[in-house]
MARBA-423040 format. One record per residue (C-alpha): residue in three letters; x, z, y. Coordinates in steps of 0.1 Angstrom, whole numbers, plus 5000, padded with zeros to 4 digits. Layout:
ALAXZY
...
This chain:
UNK828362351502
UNK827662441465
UNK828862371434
UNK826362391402
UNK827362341368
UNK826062321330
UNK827062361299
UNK825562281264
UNK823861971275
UNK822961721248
UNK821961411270
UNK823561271299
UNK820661261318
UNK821061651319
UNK822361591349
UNK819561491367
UNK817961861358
UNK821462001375
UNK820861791402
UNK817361911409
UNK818162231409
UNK820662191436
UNK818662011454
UNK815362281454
UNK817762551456
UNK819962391487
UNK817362171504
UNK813862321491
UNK813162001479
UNK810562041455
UNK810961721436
UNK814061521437
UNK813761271463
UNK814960871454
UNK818460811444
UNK820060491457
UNK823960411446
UNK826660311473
UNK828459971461
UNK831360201450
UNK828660341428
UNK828260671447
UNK824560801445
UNK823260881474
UNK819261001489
UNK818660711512
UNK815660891528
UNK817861241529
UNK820961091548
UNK822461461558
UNK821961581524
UNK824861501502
UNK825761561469
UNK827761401437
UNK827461491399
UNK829961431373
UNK829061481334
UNK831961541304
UNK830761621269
UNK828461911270
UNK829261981311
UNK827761871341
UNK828961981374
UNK826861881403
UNK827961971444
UNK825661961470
UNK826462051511
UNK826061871544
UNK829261661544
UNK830461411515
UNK831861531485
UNK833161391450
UNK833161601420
UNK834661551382
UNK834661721354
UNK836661651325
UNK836961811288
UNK840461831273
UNK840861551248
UNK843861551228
UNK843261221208
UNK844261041241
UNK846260711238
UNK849660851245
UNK850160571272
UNK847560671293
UNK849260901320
UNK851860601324
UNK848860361334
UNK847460621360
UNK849760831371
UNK851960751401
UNK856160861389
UNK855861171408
UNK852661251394
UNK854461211356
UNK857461341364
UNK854961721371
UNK853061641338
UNK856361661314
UNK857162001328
UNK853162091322
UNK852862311290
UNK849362161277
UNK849861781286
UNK846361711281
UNK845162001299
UNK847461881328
UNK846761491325
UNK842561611329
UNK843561811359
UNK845161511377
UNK842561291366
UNK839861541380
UNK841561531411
UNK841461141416
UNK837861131403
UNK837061351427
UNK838661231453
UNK837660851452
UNK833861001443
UNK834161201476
UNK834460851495
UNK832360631472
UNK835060391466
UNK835260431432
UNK838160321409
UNK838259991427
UNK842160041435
UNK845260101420
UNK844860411404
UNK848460551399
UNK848160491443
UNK845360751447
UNK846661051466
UNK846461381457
UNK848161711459
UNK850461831424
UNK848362151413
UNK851262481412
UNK850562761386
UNK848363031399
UNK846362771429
UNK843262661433
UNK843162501466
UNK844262271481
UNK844362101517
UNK845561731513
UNK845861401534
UNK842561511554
UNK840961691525
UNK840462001505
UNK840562021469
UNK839562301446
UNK840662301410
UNK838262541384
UNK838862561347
UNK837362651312
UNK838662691279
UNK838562341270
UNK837762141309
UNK839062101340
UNK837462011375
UNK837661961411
UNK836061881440
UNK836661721472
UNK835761771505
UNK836161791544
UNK834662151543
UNK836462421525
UNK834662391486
UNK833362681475
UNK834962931449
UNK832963001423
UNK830762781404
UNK826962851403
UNK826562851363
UNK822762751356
UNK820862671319
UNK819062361317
């Protein structure tokens, strides 16, 4: 498994690029085959059915993971002109009760939420459920993985985003910077 990222991207469809590059590097695919979505939204190469991957796109960053098992990826920048109700909505009480004691709320409220991204992107589901209910491990200062309910999660960060991804197979470390 792989994980590529992006920065400076000025369209969404960036991602696609990131994708393709993956894809040649991983698979040697020399174009990128057809993309189908899963009804959870989950993209998906219907003729490639061993080769998965998910992308994930936040301001100027893409993040895109690619391997031979499922996998959900998210990237999120720090916002801190969030509606200050927000964590009450998707947060679960436990999950709230770690984000007071967090000293960058924000910071903290985009790791959680990259966590449940990734984690219902890892399954296709989506955010079709109740989304303070989606299980995930509380991060602890100085960790980046994590092996949860069946699954490992790995947390990376930048100066101003935060992302995971989510897996069967142990992610990898480091993220494979490339410039589109």
């Amino acid at each position: 498994m792989f994980l590529f990222a992006a920065d400076n991207l000025t369209q969404r469809q960036q991602a696609r690029v990131l994708l393709s590059h993956a894809a040649a590097h991983i698979w040697n695919f020399s174009s990128l085959p057809e993309i189908d979505t899963l009804s959870g939204g989950k993209p998906y190469f219907p003729q490639h059915p061993d080769c998965h991957f998910n992308l994930s796109h936040s301001g100027s960053y893409a993040l895109c993971a690619a391997g031979a098992s499922p996998v959900g990826v998210d990237i999120q920048i720090i916002k801190t002109n969030w509606r200050d109700g927000l964590p009450r909505r998707v947060c679960s009480p436990q999950q709230l009760q770690w984000l007071e004691q967090q000293p960058d709320r924000w910071r903290g409220f985009a790791t959680l939420w990259c966590m449940k991204e990734s984690r219902v992107k890892w399954d296709g589901s989506g955010l079709t459920h109740s989304i303070p209910d989606i299980s995930i491990p509380l991060p602890q200062p100085e960790k980046t993985l994590y092996f949860w309910d069946g699954l490992w999660f790995r947390l990376f960060s930048g100066s101003d985003w935060e992302g995971c991804i989510c897996s069967t197979e142990v992610p990898p470390e480091n993220i494979l910077w490339t410039k589109i």
